[in-house]
C-alpha positions in Angstrom: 34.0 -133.4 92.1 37.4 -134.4 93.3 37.9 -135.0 97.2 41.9 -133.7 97.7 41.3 -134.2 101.5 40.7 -137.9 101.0 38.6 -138.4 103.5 38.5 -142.0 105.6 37.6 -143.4 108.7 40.3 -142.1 110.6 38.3 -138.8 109.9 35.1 -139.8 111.5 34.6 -138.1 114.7 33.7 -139.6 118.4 31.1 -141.4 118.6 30.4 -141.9 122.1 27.8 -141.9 123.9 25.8 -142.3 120.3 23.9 -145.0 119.6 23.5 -146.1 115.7 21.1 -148.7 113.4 22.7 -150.2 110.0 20.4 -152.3 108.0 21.5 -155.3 106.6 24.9 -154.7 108.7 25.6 -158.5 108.6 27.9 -157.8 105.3 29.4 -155.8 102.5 29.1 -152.0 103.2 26.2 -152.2 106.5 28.8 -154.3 108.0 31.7 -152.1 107.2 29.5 -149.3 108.3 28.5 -150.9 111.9 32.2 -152.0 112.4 34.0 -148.7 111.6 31.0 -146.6 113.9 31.9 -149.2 116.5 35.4 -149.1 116.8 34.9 -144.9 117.1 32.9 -145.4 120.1 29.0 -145.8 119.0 26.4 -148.4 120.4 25.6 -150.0 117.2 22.7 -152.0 116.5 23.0 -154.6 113.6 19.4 -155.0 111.9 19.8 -158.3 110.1 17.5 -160.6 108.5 19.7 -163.8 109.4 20.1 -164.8 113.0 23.4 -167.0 112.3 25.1 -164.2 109.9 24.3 -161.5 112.2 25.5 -163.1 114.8 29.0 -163.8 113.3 28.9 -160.5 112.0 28.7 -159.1 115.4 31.9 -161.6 116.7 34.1 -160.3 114.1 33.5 -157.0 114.9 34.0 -157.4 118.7 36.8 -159.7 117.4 38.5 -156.4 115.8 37.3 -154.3 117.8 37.0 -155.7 121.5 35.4 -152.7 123.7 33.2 -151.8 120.9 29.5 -152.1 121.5 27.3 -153.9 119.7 23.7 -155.2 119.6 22.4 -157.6 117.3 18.3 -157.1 116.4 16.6 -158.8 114.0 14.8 -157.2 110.7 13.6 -158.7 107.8 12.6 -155.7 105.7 10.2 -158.2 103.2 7.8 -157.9 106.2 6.5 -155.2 107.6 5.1 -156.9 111.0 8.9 -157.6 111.4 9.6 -154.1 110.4 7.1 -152.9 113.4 8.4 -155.3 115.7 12.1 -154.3 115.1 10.7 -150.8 115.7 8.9 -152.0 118.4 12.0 -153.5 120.5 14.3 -150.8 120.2 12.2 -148.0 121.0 11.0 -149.7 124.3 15.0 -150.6 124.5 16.8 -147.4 123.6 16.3 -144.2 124.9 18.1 -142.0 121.5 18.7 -143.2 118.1 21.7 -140.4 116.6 22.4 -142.6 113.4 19.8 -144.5 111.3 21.5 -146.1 107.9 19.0 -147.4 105.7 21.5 -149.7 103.6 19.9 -153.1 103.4 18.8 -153.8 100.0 18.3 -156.5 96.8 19.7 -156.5 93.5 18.0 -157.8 90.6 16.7 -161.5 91.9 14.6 -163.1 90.1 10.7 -161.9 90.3 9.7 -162.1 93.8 7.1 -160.0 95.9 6.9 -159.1 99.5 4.9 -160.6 102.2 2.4 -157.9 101.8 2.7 -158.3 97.9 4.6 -155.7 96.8 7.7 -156.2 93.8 10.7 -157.4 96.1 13.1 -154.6 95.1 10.9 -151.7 95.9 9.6 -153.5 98.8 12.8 -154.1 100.8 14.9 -151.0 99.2 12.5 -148.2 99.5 9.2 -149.0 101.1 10.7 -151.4 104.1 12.8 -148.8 104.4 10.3 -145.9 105.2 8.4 -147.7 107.2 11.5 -148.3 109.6 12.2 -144.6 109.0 8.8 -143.5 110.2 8.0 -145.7 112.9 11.3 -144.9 114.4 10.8 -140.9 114.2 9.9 -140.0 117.5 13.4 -141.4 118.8 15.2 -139.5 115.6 14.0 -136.1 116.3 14.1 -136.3 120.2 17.9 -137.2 119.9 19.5 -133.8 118.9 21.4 -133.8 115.8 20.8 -137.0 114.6 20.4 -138.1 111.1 18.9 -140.6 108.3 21.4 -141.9 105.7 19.9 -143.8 102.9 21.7 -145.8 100.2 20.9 -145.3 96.3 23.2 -146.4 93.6 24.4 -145.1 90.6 21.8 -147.2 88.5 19.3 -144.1 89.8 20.6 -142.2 86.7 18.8 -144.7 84.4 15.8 -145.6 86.8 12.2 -144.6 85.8 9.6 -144.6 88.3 6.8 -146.8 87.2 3.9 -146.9 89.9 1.9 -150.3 87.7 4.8 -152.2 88.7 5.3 -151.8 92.1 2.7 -154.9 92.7 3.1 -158.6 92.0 -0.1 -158.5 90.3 0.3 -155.4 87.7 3.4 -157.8 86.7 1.4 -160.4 85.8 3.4 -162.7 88.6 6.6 -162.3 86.6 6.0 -162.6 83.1 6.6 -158.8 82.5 9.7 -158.3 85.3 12.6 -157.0 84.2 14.9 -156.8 87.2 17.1 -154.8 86.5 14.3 -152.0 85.8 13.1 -152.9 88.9 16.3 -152.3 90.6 16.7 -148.9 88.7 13.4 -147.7 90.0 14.1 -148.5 93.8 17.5 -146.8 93.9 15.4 -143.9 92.0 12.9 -144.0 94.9 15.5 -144.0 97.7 17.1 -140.9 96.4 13.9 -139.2 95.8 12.5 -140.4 99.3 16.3 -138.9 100.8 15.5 -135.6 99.6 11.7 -135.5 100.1 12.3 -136.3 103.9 14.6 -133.4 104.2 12.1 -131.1 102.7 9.4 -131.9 104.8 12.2 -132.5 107.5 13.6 -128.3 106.5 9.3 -127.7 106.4 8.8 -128.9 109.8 11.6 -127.5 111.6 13.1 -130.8 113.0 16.9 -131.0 113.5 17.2 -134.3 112.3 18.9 -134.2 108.6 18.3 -136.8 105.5 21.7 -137.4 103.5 21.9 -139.8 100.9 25.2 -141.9 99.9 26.0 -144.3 97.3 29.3 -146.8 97.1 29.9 -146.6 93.3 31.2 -150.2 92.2 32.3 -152.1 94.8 31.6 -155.8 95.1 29.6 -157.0 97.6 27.3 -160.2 98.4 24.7 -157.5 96.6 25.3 -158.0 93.0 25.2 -161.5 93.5 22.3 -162.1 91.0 23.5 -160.2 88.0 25.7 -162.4 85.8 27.6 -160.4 83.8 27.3 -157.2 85.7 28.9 -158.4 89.1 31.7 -160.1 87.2 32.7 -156.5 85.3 31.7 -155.0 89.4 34.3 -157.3 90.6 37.0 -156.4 88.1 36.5 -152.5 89.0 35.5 -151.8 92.1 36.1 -150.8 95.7 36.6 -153.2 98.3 33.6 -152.7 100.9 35.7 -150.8 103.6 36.3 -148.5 100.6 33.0 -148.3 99.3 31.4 -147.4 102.8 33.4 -144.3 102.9 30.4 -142.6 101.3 28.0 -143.6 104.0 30.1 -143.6 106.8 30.6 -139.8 105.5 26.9 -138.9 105.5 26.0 -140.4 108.7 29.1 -138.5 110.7 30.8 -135.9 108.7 30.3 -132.5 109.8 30.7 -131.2 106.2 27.3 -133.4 105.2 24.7 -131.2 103.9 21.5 -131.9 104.8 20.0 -133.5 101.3 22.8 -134.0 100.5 23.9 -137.2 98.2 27.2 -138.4 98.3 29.2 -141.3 96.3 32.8 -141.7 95.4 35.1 -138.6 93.9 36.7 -141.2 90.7 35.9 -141.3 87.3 31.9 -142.0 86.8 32.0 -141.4 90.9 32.8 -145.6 90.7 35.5 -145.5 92.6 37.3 -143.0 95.5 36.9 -141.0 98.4 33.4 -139.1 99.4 32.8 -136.1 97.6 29.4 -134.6 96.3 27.5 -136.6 93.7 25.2 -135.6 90.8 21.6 -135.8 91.2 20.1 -136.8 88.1 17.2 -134.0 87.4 14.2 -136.6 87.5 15.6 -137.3 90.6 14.4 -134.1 92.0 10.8 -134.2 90.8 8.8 -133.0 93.6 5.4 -134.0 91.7 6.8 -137.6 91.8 8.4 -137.8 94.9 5.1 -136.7 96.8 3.6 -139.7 95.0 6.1 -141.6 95.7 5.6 -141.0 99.7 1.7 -141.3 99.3 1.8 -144.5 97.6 4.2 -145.7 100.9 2.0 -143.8 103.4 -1.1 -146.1 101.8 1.1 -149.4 101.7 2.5 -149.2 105.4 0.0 -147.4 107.2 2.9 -145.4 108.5 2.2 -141.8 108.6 4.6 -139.0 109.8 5.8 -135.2 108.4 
């Protein structure tokens, strides 16, 4: 569906007073994300992995934007202890959370699993991710209007979800990984888990909304493992301040519809300006998606909804 308003930054509305988390914020599209929410007024707080990138993340942002205030926390989503004590520190620390973007994420590295042993790609991507959602829940829905953006991708139309490999050990410690499967399946999950949280969210009566976004092509540090893939990426894509437009859309946008997903308006949604995207059908499998948010219940020991 074609955006004729072209929407951009210039259309996101005050942020002040409002206080926002981007995962993985140190680059690409959670950096664009933290910068453009900054330089409209928001406290934001840039969950990064690296100490040294996050921090020279967070002096080119005050670098371009010099009131702007932001925070630096660390968060390596391969761990969930680091996951609860990210949680930890800013609850204790903030007293609202309006904006949580889940955008930090892997792209087909070679087999890995988490610290807890899970497959790296639906580790980080989906179940890092709702672990961070749930433990920071009470802050979400005690700050009014707030909302949960969460990053898929276009691969999501080809993904399959496939509950033996979600472990190191059903893959046999690598010999049966194929990554880009792998990354399939955790975009898959993120899309599911984006609309499964706003039916329980719609279910429960919270205000708090779940929108999901997704950049199209646009090259980023992300597609750094995928040969072939990331070349033809770089030869057709959106810059990253293009390709957060989506996001930055579903976090602040009044026109966002909760469950919404949203991705670029262009030919294959690769490339453009926000505008509703198609949801594959298997995406909306509520048989799955309740698995899907059992089998991450079990694996964090984070409960909520």
């Amino acid at each position: 569906m074609m955006n004729k308003n072209k929407w951009t930054t210039s259309d996101i509305p005050d942020q002040s007073g409002r206080t926002a988390i981007v995962t993985g914020a140190n680059s690409g599209i959670g950096y664009e994300s933290a910068l453009a929410l900054a330089k409209k007024g928001a406290h934001v707080v840039l969950a990064c992995r690296s100490r040294t990138k996050g921090e020279e993340a967070i002096e080119k942002i005050k670098a371009s934007q010099p009131s702007g205030s932001v925070e630096l926390m660390l968060l390596d989503l391969n761990s969930l202890d680091s996951v609860r004590a990210f949680a930890g520190a800013f609850n204790a620390a903030h007293d609202r959370l309006d904006i949580l973007i889940n955008n930090a994420g892997v792209m087909m590295p070679p087999f890995g699993i988490t610290q807890e042993g899970y497959e790296l790609q639906i580790g980080v991507n989906y179940i890092g991710h709702f672990a961070l959602t749930g433990l920071l829940f009470d802050k979400l829905t005690t700050t009014p209007q707030s909302r949960i953006v969460t990053l898929s991708s276009l691969a999501h139309r080809q993904g399959k979800i496939d509950f033996e490999t979600f472990t190191g050990e059903n893959l046999q410690n690598g010999a049966d990984y194929k990554p880009m499967a792998a990354y399939m399946q955790s975009k898959l999950a993120d899309l599911m888990y984006a609309i499964e949280l706003q039916r329980r969210l719609t279910e429960e009566g919270w205000g708090t909304i779940s929108v999901a976004a997704h950049p199209g092509f646009t090259a980023t540090d992300l597609q750094r493992h995928s040969g072939l893939w990331n070349r033809l990426v770089g030869f057709w894509s959106n810059d990253p301040p293009q390709g957060a437009l989506p996001t930055l859309y579903a976090a602040t946008s009044p026109d966002a519809k909760p469950g919404g997903y949203y991705g670029p308006d262009g030919f294959y949604e690769a490339r453009g300006y926000p505008a509703s995207s198609k949801v594959m059908p298997h995406a909306r499998d509520r048989q799955v998606a309740g698995r899907l948010w059992s089998y991450a219940e079990e694996a964090t020991g984070v409960r909520f909804l």
